[in-house]
Every structure is written in structure tokens, then in C-alpha cells.
C-alpha positions in Angstrom: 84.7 9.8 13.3 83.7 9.5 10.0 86.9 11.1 8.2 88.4 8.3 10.6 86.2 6.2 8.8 86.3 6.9 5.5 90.5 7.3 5.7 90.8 3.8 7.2 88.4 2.1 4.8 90.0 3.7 1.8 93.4 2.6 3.2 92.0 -0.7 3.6 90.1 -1.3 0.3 90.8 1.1 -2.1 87.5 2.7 -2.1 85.5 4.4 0.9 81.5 4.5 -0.5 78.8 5.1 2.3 74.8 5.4 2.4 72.6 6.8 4.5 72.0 4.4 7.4 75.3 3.2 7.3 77.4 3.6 10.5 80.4 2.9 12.9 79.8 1.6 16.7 81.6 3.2 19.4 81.1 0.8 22.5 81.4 1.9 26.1 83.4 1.2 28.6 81.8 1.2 31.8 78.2 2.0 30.6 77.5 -1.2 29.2 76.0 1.1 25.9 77.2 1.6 22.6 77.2 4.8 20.4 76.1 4.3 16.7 78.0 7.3 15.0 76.6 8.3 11.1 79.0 7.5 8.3 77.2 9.6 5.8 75.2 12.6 5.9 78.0 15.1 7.7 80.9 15.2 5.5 78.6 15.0 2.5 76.8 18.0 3.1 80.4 19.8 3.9 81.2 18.8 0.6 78.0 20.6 -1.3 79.2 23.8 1.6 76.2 23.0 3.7 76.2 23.1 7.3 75.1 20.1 8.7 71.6 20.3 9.8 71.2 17.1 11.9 73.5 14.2 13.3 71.5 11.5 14.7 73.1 9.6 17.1 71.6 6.2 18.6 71.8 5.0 22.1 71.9 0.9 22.6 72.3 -1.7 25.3 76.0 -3.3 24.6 75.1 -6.5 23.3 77.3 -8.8 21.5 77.7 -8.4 17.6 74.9 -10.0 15.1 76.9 -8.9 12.1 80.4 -10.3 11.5 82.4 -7.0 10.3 85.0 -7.0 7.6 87.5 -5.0 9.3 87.6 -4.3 13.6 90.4 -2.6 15.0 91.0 -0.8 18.4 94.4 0.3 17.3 93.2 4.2 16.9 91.8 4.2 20.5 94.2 6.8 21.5 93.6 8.9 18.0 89.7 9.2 19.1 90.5 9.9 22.6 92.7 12.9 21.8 89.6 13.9 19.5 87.0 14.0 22.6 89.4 15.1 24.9 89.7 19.5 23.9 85.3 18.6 22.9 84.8 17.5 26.6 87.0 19.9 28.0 85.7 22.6 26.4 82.0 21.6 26.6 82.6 21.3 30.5 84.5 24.7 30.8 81.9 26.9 28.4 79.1 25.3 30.4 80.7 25.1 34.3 78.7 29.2 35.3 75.5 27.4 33.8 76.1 24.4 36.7 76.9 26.6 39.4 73.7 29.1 38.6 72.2 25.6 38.4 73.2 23.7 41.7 75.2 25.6 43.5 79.2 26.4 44.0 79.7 23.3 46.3 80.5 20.9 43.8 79.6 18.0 46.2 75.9 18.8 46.1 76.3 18.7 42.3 74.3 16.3 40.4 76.3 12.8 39.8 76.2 13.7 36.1 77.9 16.7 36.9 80.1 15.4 39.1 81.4 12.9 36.9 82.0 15.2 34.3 84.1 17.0 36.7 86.3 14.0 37.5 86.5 13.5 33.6 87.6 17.0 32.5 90.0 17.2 35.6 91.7 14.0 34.3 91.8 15.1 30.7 93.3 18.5 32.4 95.8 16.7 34.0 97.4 14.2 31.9 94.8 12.0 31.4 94.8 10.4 35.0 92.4 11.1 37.6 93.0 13.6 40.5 92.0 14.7 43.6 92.8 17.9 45.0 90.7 16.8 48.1 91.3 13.4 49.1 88.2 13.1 51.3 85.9 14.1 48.5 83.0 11.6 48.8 82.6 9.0 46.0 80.9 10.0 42.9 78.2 7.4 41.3 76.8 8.3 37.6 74.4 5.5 36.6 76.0 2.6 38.9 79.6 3.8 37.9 81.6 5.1 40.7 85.0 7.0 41.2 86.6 7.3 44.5 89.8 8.8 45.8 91.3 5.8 46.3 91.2 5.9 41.7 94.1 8.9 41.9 96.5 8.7 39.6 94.3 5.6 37.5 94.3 6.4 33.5 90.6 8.0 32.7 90.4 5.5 30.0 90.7 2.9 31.9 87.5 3.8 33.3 85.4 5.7 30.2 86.2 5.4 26.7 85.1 7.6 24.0 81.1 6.6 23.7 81.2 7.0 27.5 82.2 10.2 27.8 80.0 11.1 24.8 77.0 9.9 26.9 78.3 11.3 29.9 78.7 15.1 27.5 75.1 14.2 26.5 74.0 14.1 30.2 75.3 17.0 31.2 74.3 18.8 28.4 70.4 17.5 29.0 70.5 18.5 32.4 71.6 22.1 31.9 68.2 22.6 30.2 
């Protein structure tokens, strides 16, 4: 996110400077959250051959903007979901024998957080639209948001966008430990 960044503000300006503390907001879709993402630190310590040793990532309550930014755009939506798309997907599949040691091999008695992120990685797996193998699969409900059957066939991103499925990733991921 932050080459996205830095690519799009040098295209913009000319120039493409960041500090620490400055950063990009990823808003949710359904969560009623946003993501703030770190401009600086990561690539910068790429640069000096340094592997990263921390990105810190900050969890808010959507709220409407108090600062009036000089450039917003949506337009590379689709660029940042085919970015978490193979993340998610592969997060869910090297993790999937860690949920089923955890709660079992009937994925209806999974945990809603690990239910949703099956709905979400069977979408990505299948064109990006939501699918049901099982049409009487009961509804799935991760913090107030819920998927049913009668969704097959809707667009996953009409539902989650990027900083959703980022906090959904981080659910899952918390849960597993």
C-alpha cells in the first residue's frame, strides 16, 4: 500500500516525501472501521536491506473525515483488491489444519470468524463472487455482518472491501492462538 502510495503521489506532485506517523486510511465496508496503513517505515528499511521489524497498524471507528485531504480517489479499488486477494487466500489455506485441530472438521460449528473467512476465500476462489456448494448452509454472522445463501453469486466486494478483509485476516489469525 505504500508503493501504491508513494507511486500515486509522485504521479500526482512530482515528489513522494513521507515521515514517520504519516499514513493512508483504508475504510471498511461493512465493519463500520477503518485501517490506518504506515506510509513510512517499511519500504525505508527495504531500502537500507533491513527486514522490517514492525508494521503497526491502527484499528478506528469509521467516522467522518476531520482533515480535508489533497488528493482522494477510489479509482484503484480493484488494484488493492487483487493485492489481498492471493494474502487472504493463502493466509486461509496455510492456516485451514490449524482450524480444524482447533474446532473441528464440521465447518458449521466453526467460529463466525472462521466461517466468514471461509465465505471470503471461497469467493476470492471462485471469481470473486460468493458460493455455496450447500444451499442450506445456515447463515454466517461475524460482528453483526451476515452472509446467507440467498448472497450466491453477489460480488465479495460488494460486501467487504480491503480493510475488512484485513480485519477479518486479523481475526482469524488471533483466534488461532
Amino acid at each position: 500500500m505504500a508503493a501504491l502510495s508513494l507511486s500515486m503521489e509522485y504521479k500526482h506532485s512530482g515528489k513522494a516525501n513521507y515521515n514517520p506517523g504519516d499514513y493512508l486510511v483504508a475504510e471498511g465496508l461493512s465493519t463500520g472501521k477503518m485501517v490506518r496503513l504506515p506510509l513510512y517505515g517499511p519500504i525505508e528499511a527495504v531500502l537500507i536491506n533491513r527486514k522490517p521489524d514492525q508494521i503497526t497498524l491502527t484499528v478506528e471507528k469509521k467516522s467522518p473525515p476531520t482533515v480535508r485531504y489533497e488528493t482522494y480517489t477510489d479509482a484503484l479499488k480493484q488494484t488493492i483488491n487483487y493485492i489481498i486477494t492471493p494474502y487472504f487466500v493463502t493466509f486461509y489455506e496455510n492456516n485451514l489444519n490449524y482450524a480444524i485441530n482447533k474446532f473441528g472438521s464440521d465447518y458449521s460449528k466453526w467460529s463466525g470468524v472462521w466461517r466468514m473467512g471461509w465465505v471470503v476465500r471461497n469467493a476470492l476462489s471462485h471469481n470473486g463472487k460468493i458460493f455455496f456448494k450447500n444451499l442450506k448452509t445456515p447463515d454466517i454472522d461475524w460482528n453483526g455482518i451476515i452472509v446467507t445463501t440467498s448472497f450466491q453469486h453477489k460480488p465479495i466486494h460488494e460486501i467487504f472491501s480491503f480493510a475488512d478483509i484485513l480485519l477479518l485476516m486479523l481475526e482469524m489469525e488471533a483466534e488461532l492462538n
